[in-house]
N, C-alpha and C positions, 0 to 999 in steps of 0.2 A: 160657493165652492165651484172651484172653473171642472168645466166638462172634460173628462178626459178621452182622449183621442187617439185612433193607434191605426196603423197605416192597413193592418190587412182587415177590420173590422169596415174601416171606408172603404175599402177599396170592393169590399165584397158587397156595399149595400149599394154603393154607387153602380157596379155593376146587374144588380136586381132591379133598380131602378130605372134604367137604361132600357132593360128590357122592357119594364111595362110602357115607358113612354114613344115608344117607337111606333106604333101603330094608329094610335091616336092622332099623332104628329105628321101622317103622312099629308092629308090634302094641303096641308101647311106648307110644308117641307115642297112640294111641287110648285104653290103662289110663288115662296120667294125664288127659287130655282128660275121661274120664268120673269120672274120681276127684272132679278140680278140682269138676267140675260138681253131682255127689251132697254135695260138701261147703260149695257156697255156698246150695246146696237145705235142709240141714240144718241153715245159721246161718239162716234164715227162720223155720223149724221146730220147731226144737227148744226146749222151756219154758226159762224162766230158772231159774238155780238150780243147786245140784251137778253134781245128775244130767244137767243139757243142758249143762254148760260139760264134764263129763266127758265126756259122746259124742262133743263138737264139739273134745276134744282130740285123742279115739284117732281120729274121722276126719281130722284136720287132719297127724296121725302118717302113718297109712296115702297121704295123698295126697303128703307129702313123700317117701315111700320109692315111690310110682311117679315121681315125679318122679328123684328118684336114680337107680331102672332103668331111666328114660328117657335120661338122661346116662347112663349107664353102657354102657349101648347102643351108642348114638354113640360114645364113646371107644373099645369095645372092635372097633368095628368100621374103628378105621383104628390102633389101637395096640397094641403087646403087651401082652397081660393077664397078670396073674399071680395071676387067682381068679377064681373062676367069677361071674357076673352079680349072684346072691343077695348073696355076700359082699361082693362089691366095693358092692353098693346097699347095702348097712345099716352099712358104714363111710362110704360117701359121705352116709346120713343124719345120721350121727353127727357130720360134720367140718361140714355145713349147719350143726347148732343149735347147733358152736361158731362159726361166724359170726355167728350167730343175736346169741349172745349179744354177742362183739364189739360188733357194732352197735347195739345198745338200749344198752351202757355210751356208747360213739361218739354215739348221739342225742339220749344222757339230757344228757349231758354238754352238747353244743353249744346243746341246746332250752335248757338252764337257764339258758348264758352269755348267749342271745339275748336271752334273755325277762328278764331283772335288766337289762343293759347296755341295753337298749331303752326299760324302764320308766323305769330312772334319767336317760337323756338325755328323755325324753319328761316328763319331771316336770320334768328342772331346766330346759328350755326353752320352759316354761308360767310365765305370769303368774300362772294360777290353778292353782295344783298341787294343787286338788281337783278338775280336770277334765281328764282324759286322753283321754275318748273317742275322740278323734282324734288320735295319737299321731302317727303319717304326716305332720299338716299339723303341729305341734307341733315336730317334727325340725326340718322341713323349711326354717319361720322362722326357728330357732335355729340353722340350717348345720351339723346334724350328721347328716340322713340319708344325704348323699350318702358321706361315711365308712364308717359304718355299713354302707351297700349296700355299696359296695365288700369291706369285712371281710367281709359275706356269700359274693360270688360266692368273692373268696379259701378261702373254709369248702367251699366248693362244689367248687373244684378240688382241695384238699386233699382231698375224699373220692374223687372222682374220680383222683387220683393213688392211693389207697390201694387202689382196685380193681384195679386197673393191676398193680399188686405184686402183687397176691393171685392173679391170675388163673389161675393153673397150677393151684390145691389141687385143685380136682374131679379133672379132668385126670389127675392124680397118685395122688390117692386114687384114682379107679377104674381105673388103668393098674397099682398097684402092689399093690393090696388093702391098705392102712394108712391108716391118717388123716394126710392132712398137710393143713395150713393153716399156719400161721408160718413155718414148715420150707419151705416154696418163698418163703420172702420173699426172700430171698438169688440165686435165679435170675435171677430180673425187673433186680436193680440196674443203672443203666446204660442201659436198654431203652428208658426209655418216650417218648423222643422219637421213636422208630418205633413202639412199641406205643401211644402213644396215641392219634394219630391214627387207625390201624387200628379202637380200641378205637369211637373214634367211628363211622366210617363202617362197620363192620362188626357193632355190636352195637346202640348206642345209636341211630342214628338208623333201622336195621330195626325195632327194638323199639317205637321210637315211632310211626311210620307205617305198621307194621302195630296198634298197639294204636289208633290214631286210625281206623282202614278197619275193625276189629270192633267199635270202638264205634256207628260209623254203622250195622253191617251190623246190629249186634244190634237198635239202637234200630227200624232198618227193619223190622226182620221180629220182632221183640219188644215194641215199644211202650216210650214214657216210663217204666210200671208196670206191669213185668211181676210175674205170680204166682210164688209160689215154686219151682213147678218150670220157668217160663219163666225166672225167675232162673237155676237152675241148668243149661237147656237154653242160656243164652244167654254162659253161662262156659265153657261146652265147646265151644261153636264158636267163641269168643276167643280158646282156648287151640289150637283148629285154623288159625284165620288166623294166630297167633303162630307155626306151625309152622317156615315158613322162618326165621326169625330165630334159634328153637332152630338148625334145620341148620349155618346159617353163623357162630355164635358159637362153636358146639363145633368146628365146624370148623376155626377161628382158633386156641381154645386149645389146639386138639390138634395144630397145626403149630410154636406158643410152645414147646408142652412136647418137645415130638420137639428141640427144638433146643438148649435152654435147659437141662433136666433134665439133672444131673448122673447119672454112673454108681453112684456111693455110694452108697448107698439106706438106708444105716444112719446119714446125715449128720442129724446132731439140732440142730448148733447154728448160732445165725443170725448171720453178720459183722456190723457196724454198718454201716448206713446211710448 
C-alpha cells in the first residue's frame, strides 16, 4: 500500500526536524564554510598548469567531503545511522561525483540540443544566413522563438522533476552507510505533486533569497573587486548566510526519507517509471 503524503503533515515534521539538527550540525557547518572559502581563495591563486589544476582538485575533493559531513551531520542527527560520520561522508562523497557525473552527461546533452536547434532556426529564419549575431531578434521574426522558449522552460521542469526523484540518495546514503542514488528513484514515484511544491518553497526559493542577501552582504562589506583572500573570506560567510536553507532542506529530505524509504535495504532494482 503506497504511503500517503500530504503537504502540511511534511511540511510540519520537516520543520521539527530542522530544528533538532541544527545544533549538532554546527562545528560541521563552520569546516565546510572554511573549506568553501580556502578553496575559491586558491582558484585565485594557484598558477595555471598541472601542478595548480592538481591542488585546485584535491582542495575541491577535500571541500566536497566537509560538505558530505556537513550532511551527514544533519541526517544523522534526526535519523538512524548505520555507520559512523567518517563512513557515512566518503560514501555520501562518492554517490555526489556520481551525480556529478549524471549531470554533466544531462547538460552536455541538453547544452548541445539547444545550441544546433537554436542555431538551425536562427539561420533558417535569416535572410542573410551569414548573419546570426542576433539570433533572439532572428527567431523571433521568423515565429519560432516563442516554441523554442517554451521547449526551454519544458527542459527546465524536466530537470526540476528529476531532482524531485532523486531527492532521498543523500538522505539514504548517510542514513544507511551505502551509496544510493538510482536505487531511491523508485521511492519518490507518485510523490511529486506534494514533493514539489514543498521542493519549491522549502529548498529552492530559501536557497535563492538567501544566495541573493549574501550576494548584497558580500558586495557590502567586500567590494565589486575583492582580493583573493576577500574572495575566499566572502564564500565563507555566503556559505554562512546559506546556512538556514542547508537546515531546512535536510530537514525535508530527512522527513521524505523517514517515510518513503523502504525497509529492504538490499533493493537494487529500480520499477519503471
Amino acid at each position: 500500500m503506497a504511503t500517503k503524503l500530504t503537504i502540511p503533515e511534511l511540511l510540519q515534521d520537516s520543520i521539527d526536524r530542522m530544528q533538532r539538527l541544527i545544533v549538532p550540525s554546527l562545528p560541521f557547518a563552520a569546516s565546510f564554510a572554511v573549506a568553501s572559502g580556502v578553496l575559491i581563495w586558491a582558484a585565485n591563486v594557484l598558477p595555471e598548469g598541472g601542478s595548480g589544476f592538481a591542488a585546485f582538485s584535491a582542495l575541491f575533493f577535500l571541500t566536497l567531503f566537509a560538505h558530505s559531513l556537513f550532511s551527514v551531520a544533519m541526517y544523522h542527527a534526526v535519523l538512524p545511522a548505520r555507520s559512523g560520520k567518517l563512513g557515512a561522508a566518503w560514501k555520501l562523497t562518492l554517490a555526489w561525483i556520481l551525480v556529478f557525473v549524471i549531470a554533466a552527461i544531462a547538460g552536455s546533452m541538453i547544452t548541445l540540443f539547444f545550441a544546433l536547434i537554436g542555431a538551425s532556426l536562427g539561420v533558417g529564419t535569416s535572410e542573410d544566413v551569414g548573419n546570426i549575431s542576433d539570433m533572439t531578434a532572428q527567431m523571433r521574426e521568423g515565429g519560432t522563438f516563442w516554441p523554442l522558449f517554451m521547449l526551454f522552460l519544458a527542459t527546465l521542469f524536466g530537470l526540476f522533476w528529476f531532482a524531485v526523484r532523486l531527492m532521498t540518495f543523500a538522505a539514504a546514503t548517510s542514513a544507511r552507510g551505502t551509496v544510493h542514488v538510482l536505487r531511491t528513484w523508485y521511492w519518490t514515484k507518485g510523490y511529486f505533486r506534494v514533493l514539489g511544491p514543498l521542493m519549491l518553497g522549502l529548498v529552492v526559493v530559501p536557497i535563492a533569497a538567501l544566495g541573493q542577501l549574501a550576494g548584497v552582504v558580500s558586495g557590502i562589506v567586500f567590494g565589486p573587486e575583492p582580493t583573493p583572500v576577500q574572495a575566499g573570506l566572502s564564500t565563507a560567510l555566503a556559505m554562512i548566510i546559506l546556512l538556514p536553507s542547508a537546515w531546512l532542506g535536510h530537514g525535508f529530505a530527512a522527513s521524505v526519507f523517514a517515510r518513503l524509504a523502504p525497509e529492504d535495504t538490499d533493493q537494487t532494482t529500480t520499477p519503471a517509471s
